[in-house]
PDB file of N, CA, C, O and CB in Angstrom:
ATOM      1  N   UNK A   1      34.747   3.891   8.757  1.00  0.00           N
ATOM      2  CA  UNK A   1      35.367   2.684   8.284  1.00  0.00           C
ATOM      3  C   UNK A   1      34.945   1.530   9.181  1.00  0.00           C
ATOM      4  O   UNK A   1      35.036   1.725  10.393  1.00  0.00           O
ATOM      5  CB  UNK A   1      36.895   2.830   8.244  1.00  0.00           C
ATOM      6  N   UNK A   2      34.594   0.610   8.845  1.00  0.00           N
ATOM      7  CA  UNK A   2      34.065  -0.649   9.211  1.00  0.00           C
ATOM      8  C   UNK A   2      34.917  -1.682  10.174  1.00  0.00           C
ATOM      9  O   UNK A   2      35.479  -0.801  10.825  1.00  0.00           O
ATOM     10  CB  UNK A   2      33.791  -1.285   7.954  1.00  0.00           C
ATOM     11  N   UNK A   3      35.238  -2.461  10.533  1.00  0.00           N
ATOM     12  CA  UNK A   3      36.014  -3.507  11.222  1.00  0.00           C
ATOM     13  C   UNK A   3      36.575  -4.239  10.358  1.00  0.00           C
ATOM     14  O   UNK A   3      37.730  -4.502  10.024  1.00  0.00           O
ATOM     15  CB  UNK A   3      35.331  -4.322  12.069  1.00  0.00           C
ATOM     16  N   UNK A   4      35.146  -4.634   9.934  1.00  0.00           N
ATOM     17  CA  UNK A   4      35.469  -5.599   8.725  1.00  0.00           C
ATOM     18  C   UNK A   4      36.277  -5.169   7.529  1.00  0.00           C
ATOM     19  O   UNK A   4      36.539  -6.111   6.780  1.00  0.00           O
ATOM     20  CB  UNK A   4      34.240  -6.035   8.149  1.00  0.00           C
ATOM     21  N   UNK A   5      36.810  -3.825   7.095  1.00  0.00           N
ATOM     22  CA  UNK A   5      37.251  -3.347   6.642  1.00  0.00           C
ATOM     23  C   UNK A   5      38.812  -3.024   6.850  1.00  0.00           C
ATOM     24  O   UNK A   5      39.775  -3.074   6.085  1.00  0.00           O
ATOM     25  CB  UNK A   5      36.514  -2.784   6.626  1.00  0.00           C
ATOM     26  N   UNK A   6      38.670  -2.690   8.134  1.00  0.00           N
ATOM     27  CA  UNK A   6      39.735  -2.389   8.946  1.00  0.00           C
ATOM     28  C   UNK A   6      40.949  -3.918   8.925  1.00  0.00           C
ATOM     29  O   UNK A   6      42.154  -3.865   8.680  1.00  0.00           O
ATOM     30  CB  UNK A   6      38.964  -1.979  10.580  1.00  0.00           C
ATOM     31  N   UNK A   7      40.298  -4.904   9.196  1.00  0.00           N
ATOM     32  CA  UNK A   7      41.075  -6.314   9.515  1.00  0.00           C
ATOM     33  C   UNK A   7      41.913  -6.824   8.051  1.00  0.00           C
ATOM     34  O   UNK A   7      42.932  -7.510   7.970  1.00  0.00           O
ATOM     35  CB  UNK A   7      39.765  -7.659  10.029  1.00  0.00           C
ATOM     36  N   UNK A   8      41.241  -6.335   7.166  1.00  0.00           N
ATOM     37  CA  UNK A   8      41.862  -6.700   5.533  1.00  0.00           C
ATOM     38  C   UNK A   8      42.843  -6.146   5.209  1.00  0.00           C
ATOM     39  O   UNK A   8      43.556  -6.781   4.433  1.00  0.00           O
ATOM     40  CB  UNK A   8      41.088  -6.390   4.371  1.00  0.00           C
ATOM     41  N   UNK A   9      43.248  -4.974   5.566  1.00  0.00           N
ATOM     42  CA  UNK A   9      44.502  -3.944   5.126  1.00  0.00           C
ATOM     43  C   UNK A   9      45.711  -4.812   5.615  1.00  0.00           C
ATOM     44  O   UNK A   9      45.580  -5.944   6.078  1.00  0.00           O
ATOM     45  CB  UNK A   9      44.489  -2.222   5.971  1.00  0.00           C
ATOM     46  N   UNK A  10      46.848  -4.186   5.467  1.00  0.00           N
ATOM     47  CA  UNK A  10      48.407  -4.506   6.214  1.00  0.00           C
ATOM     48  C   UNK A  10      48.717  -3.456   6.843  1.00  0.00           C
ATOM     49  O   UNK A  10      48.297  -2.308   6.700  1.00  0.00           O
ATOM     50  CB  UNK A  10      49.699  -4.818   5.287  1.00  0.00           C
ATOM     51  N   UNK A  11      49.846  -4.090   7.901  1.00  0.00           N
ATOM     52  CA  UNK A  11      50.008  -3.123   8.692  1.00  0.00           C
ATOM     53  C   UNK A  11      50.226  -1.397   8.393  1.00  0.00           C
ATOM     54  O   UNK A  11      49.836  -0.371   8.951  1.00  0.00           O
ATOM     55  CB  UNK A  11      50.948  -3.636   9.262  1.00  0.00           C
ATOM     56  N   UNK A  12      50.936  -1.666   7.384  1.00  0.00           N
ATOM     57  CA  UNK A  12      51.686  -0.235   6.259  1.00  0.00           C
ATOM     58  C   UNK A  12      50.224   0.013   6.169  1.00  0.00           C
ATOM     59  O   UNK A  12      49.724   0.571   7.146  1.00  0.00           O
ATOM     60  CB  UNK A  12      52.817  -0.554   4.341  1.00  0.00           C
ATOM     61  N   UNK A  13      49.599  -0.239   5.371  1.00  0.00           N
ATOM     62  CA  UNK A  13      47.989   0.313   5.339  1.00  0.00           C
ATOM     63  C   UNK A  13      47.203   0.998   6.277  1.00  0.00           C
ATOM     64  O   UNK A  13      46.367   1.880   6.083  1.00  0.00           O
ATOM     65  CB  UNK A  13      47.185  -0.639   5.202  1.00  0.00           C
ATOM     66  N   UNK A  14      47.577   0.482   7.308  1.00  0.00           N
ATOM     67  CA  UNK A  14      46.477   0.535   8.442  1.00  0.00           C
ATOM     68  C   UNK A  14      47.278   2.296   9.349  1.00  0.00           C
ATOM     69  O   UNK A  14      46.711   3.243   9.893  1.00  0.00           O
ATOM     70  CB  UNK A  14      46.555  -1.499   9.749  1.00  0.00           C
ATOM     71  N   UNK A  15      48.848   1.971   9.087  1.00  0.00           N
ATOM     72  CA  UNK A  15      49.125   3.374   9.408  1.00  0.00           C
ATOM     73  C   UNK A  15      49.185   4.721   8.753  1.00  0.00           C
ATOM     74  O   UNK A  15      49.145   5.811   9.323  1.00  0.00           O
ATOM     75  CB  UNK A  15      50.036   3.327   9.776  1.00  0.00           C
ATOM     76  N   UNK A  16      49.292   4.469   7.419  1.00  0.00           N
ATOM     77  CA  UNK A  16      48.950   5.167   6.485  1.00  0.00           C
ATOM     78  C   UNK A  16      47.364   5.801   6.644  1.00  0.00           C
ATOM     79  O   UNK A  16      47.029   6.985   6.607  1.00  0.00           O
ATOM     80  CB  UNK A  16      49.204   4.326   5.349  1.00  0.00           C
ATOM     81  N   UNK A  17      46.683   4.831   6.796  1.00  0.00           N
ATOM     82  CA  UNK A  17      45.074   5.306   7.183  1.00  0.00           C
ATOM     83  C   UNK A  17      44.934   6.285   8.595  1.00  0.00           C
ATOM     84  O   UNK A  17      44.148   7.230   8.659  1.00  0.00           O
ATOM     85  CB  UNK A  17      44.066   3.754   7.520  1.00  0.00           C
ATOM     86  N   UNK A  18      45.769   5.907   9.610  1.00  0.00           N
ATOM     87  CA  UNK A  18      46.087   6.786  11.164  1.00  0.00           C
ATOM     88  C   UNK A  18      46.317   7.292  10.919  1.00  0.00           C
ATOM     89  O   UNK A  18      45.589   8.177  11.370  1.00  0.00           O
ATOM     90  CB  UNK A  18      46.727   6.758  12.203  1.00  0.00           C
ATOM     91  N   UNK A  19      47.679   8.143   9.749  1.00  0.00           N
ATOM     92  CA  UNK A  19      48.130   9.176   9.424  1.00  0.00           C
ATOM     93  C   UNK A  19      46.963  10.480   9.171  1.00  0.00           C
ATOM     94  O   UNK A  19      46.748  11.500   9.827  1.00  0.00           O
ATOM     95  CB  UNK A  19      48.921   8.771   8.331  1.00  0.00           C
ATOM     96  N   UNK A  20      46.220   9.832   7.676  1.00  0.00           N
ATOM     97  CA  UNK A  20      45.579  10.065   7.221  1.00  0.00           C
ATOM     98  C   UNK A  20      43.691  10.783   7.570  1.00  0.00           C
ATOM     99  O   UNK A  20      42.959  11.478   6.865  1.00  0.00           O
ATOM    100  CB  UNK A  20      45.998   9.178   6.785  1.00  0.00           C
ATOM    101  N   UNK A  21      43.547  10.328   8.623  1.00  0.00           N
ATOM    102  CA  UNK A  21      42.370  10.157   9.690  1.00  0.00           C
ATOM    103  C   UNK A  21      42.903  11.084  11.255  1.00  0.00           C
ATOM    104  O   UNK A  21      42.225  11.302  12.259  1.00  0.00           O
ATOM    105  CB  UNK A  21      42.145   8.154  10.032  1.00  0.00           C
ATOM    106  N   UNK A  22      43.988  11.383  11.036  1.00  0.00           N
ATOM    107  CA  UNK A  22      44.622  12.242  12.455  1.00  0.00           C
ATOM    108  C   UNK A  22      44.431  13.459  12.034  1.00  0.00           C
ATOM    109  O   UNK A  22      43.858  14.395  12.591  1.00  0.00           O
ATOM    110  CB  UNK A  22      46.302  12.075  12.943  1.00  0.00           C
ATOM    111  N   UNK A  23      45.056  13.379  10.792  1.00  0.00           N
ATOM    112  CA  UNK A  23      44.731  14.951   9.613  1.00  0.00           C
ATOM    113  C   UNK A  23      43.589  15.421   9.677  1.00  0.00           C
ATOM    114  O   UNK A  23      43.389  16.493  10.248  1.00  0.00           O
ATOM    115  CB  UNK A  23      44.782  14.794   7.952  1.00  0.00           C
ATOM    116  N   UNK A  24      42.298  14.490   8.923  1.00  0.00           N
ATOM    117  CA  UNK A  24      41.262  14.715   8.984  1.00  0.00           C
ATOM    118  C   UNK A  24      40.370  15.213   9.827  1.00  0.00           C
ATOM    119  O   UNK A  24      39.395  15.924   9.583  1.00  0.00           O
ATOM    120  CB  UNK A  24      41.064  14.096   8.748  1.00  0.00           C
ATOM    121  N   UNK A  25      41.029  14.518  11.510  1.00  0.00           N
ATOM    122  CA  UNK A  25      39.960  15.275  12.507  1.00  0.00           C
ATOM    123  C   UNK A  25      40.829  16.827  12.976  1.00  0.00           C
ATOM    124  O   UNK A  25      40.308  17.864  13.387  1.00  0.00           O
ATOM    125  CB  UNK A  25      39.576  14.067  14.169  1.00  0.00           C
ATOM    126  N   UNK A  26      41.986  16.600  12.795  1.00  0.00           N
ATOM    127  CA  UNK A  26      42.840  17.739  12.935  1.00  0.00           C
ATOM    128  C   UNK A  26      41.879  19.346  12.258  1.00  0.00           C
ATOM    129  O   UNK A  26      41.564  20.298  12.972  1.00  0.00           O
ATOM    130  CB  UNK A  26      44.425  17.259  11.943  1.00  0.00           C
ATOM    131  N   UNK A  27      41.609  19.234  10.838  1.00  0.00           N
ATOM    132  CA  UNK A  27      41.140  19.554   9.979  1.00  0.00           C
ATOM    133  C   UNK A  27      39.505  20.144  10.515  1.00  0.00           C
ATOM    134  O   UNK A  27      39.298  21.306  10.865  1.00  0.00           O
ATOM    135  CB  UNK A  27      41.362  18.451   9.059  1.00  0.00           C
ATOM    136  N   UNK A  28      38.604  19.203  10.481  1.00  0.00           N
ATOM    137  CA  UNK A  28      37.530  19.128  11.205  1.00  0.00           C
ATOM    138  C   UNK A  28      37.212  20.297  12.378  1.00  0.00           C
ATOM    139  O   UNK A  28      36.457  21.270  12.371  1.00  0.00           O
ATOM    140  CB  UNK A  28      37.635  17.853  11.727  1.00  0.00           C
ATOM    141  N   UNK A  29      38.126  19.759  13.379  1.00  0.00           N
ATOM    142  CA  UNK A  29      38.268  20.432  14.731  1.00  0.00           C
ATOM    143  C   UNK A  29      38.455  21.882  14.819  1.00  0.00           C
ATOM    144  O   UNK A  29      37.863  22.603  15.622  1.00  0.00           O
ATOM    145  CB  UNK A  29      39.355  19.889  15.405  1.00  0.00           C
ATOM    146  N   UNK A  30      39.823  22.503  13.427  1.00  0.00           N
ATOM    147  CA  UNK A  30      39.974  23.567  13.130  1.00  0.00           C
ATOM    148  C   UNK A  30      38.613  24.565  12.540  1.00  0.00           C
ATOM    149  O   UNK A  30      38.371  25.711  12.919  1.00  0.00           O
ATOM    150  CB  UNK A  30      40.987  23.344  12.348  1.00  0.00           C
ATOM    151  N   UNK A  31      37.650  23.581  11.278  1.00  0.00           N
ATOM    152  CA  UNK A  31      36.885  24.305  11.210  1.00  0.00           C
ATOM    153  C   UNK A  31      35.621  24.214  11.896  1.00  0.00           C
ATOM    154  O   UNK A  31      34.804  25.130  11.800  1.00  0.00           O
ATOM    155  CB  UNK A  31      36.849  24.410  10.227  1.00  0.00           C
ATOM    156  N   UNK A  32      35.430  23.336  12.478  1.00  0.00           N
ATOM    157  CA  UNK A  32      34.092  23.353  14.109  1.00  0.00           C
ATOM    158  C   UNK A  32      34.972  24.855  14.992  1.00  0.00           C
ATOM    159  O   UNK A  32      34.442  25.958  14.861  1.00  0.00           O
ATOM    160  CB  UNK A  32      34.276  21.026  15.739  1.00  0.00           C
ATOM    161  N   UNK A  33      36.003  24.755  15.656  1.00  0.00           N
ATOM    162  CA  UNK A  33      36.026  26.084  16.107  1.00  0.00           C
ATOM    163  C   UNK A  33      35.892  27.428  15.382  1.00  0.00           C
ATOM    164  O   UNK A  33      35.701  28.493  15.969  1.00  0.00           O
ATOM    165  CB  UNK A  33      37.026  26.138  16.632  1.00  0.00           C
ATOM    166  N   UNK A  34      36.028  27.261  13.825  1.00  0.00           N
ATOM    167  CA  UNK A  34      35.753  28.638  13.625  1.00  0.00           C
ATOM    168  C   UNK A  34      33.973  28.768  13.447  1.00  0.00           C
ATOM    169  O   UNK A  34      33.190  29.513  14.036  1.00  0.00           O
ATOM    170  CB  UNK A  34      36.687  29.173  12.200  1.00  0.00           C
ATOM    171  N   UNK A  35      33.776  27.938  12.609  1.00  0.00           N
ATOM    172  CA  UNK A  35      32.444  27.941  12.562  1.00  0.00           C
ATOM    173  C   UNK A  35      31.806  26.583  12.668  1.00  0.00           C
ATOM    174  O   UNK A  35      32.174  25.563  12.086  1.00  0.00           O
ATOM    175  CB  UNK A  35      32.068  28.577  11.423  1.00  0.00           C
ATOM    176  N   UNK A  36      30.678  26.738  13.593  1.00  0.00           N
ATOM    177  CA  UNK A  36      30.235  25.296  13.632  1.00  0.00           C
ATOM    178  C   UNK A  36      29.875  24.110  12.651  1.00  0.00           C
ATOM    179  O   UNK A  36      28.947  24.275  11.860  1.00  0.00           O
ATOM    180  CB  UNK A  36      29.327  25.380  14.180  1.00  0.00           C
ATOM    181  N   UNK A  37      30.376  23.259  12.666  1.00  0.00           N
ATOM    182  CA  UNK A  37      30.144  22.174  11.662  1.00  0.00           C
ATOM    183  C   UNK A  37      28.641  22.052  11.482  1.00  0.00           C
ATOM    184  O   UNK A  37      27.954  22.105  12.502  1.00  0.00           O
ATOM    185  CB  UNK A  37      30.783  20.768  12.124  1.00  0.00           C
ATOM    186  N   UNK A  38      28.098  21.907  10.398  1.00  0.00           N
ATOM    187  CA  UNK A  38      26.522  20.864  10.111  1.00  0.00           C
ATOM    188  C   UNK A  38      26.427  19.642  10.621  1.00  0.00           C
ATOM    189  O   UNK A  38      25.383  19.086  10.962  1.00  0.00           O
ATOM    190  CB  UNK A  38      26.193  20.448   8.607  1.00  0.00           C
ATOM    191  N   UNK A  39      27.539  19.205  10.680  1.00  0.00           N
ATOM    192  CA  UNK A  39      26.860  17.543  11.295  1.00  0.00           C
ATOM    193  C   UNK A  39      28.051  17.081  12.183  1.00  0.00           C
ATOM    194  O   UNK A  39      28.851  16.202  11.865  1.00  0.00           O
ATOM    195  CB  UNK A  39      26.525  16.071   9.829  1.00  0.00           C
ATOM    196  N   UNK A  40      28.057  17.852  13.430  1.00  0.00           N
ATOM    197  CA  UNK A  40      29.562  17.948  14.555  1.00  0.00           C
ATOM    198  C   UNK A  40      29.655  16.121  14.817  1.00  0.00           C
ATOM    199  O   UNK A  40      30.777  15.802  15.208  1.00  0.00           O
ATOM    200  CB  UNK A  40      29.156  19.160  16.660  1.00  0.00           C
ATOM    201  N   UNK A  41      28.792  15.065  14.683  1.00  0.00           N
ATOM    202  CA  UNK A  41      29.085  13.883  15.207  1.00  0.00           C
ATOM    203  C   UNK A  41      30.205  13.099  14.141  1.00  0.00           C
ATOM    204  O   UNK A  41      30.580  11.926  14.161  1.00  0.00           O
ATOM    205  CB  UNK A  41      27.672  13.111  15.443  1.00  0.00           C
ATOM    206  N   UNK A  42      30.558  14.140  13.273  1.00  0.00           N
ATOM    207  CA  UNK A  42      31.772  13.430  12.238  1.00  0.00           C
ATOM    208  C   UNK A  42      32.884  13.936  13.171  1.00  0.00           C
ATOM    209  O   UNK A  42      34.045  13.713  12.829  1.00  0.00           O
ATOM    210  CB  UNK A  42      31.940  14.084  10.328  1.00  0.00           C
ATOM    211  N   UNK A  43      32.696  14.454  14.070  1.00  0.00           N
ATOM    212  CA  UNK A  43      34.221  14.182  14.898  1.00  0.00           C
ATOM    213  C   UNK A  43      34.684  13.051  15.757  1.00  0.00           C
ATOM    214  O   UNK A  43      35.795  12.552  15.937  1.00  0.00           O
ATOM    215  CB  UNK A  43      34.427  15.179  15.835  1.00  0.00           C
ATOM    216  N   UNK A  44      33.085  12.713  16.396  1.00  0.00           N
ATOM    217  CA  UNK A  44      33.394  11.894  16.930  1.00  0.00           C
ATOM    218  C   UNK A  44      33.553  10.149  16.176  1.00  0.00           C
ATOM    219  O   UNK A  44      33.966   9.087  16.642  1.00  0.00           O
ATOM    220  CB  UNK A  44      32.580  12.186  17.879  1.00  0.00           C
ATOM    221  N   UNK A  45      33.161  10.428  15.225  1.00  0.00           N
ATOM    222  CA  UNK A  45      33.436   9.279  14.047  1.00  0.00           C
ATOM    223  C   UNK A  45      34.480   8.860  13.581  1.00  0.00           C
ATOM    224  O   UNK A  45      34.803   7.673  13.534  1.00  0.00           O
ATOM    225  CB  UNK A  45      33.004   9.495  12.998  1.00  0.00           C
ATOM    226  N   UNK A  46      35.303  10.068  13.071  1.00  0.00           N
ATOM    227  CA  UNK A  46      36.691   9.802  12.945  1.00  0.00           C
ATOM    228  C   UNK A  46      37.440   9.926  13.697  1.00  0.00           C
ATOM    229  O   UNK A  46      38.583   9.721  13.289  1.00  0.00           O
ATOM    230  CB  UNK A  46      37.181  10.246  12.250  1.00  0.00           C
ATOM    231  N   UNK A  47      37.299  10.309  15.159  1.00  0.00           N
ATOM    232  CA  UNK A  47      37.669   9.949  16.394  1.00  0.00           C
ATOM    233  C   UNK A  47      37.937   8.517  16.688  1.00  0.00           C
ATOM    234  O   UNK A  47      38.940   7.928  17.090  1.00  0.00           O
ATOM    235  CB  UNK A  47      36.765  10.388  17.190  1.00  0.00           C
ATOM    236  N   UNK A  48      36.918   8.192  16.414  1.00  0.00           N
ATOM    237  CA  UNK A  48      36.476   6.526  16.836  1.00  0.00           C
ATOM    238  C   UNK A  48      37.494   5.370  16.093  1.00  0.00           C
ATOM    239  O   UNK A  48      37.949   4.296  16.486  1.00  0.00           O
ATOM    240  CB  UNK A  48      34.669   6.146  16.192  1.00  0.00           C
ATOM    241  N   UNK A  49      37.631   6.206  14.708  1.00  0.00           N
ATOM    242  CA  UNK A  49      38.170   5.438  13.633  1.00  0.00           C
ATOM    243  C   UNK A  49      39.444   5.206  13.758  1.00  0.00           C
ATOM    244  O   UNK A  49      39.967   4.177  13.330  1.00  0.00           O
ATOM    245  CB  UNK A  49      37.990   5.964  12.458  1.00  0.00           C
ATOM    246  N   UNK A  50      40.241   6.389  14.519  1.00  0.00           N
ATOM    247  CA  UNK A  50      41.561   6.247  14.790  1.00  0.00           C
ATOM    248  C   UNK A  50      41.624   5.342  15.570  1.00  0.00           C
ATOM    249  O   UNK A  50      42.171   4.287  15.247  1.00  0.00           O
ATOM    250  CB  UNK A  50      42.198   7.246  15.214  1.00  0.00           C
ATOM    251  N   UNK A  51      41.010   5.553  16.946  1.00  0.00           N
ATOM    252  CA  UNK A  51      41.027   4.111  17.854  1.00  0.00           C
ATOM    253  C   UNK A  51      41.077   2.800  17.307  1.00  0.00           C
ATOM    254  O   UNK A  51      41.776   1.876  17.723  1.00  0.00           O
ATOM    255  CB  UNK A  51      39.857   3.969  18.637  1.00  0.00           C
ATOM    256  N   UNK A  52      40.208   2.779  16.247  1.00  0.00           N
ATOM    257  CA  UNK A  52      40.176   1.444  15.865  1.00  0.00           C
ATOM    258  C   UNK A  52      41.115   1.141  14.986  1.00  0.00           C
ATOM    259  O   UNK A  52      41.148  -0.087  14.906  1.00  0.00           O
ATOM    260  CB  UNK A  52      39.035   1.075  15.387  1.00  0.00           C
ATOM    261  N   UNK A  53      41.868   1.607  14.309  1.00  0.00           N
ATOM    262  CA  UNK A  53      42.926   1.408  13.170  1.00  0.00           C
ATOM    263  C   UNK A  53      44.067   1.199  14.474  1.00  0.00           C
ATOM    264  O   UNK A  53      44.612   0.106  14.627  1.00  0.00           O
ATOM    265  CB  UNK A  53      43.199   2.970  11.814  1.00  0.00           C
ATOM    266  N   UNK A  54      44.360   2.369  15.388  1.00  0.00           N
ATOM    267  CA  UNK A  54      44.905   2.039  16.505  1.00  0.00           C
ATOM    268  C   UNK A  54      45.388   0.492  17.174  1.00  0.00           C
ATOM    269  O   UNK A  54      46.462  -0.108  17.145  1.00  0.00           O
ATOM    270  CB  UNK A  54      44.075   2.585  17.176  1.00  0.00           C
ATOM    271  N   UNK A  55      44.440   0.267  17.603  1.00  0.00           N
ATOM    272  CA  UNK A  55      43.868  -1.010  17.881  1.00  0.00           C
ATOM    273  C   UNK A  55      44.037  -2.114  17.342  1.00  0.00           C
ATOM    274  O   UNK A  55      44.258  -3.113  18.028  1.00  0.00           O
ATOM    275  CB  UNK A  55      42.871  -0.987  17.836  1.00  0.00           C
ATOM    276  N   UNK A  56      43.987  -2.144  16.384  1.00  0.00           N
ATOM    277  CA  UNK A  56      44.428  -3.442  15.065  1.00  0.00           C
ATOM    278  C   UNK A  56      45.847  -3.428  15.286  1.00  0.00           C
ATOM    279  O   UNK A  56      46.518  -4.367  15.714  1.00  0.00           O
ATOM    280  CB  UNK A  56      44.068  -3.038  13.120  1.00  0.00           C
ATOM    281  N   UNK A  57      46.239  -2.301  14.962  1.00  0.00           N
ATOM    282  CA  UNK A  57      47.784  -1.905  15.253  1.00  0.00           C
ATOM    283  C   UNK A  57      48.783  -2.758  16.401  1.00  0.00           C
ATOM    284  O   UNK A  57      49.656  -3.625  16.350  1.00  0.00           O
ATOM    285  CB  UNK A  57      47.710  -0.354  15.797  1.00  0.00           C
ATOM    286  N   UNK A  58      48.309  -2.205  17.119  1.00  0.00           N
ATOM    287  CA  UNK A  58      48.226  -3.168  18.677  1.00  0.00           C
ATOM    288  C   UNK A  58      48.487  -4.487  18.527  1.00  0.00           C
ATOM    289  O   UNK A  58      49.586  -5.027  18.659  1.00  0.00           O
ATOM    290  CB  UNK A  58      46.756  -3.232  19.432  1.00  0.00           C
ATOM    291  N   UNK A  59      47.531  -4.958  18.269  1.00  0.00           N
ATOM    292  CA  UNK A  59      46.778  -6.006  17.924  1.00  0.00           C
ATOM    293  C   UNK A  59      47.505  -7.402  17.270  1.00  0.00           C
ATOM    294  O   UNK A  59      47.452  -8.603  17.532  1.00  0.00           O
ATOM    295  CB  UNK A  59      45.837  -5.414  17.025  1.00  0.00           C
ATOM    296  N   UNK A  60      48.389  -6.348  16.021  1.00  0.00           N
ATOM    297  CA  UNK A  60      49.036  -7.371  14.786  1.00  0.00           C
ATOM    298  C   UNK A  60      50.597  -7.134  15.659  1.00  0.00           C
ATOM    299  O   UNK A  60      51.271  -8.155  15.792  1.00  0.00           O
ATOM    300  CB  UNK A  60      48.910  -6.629  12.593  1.00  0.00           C
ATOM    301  N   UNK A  61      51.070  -6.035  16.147  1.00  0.00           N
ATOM    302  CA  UNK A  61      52.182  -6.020  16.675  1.00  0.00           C
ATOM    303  C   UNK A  61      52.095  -7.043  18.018  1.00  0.00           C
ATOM    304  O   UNK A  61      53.112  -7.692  18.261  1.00  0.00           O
ATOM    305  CB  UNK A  61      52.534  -4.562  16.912  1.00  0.00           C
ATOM    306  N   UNK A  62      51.114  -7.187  18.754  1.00  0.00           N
ATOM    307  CA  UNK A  62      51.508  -7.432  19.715  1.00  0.00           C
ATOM    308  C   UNK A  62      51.509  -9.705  19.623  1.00  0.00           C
ATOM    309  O   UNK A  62      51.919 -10.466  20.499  1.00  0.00           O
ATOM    310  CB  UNK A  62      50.445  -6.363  20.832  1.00  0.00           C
ATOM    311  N   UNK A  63      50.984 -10.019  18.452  1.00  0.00           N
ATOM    312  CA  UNK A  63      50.761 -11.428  18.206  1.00  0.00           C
ATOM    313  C   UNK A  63      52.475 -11.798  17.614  1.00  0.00           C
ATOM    314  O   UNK A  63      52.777 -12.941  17.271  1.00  0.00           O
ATOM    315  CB  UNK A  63      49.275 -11.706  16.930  1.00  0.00           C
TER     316      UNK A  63
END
């Protein structure tokens, strides 16, 4: 997910998406330990993504 993407949502949006993206690497992580993923740098992607939805989060609360 993009920045530019990220900045357009509302807050409700943006946690709904954290929810949503916590699952996902949750998910991920479970099946990289059983068997290795094809393309393991999607963890660190939606890793990244939480930070940044994170972040906005922050961001709009803290103005």
């Amino acid at each position: 997910m993009k920045q530019s993407e990220i900045t357009e949502l509302s807050v409700e949006e943006l946690k709904e998406k954290v929810t949503d993206f916590k699952k996902q690497h949750a998910d991920l992580k479970m099946a990289h330990s059983v068997t290795p993923l094809e393309n393991p740098l999607q963890l660190r992607k939606v890793k990244r993504t939480v930070a940044r939805l994170a972040t906005e989060i922050t961001k709009r609360e803290n103005q």
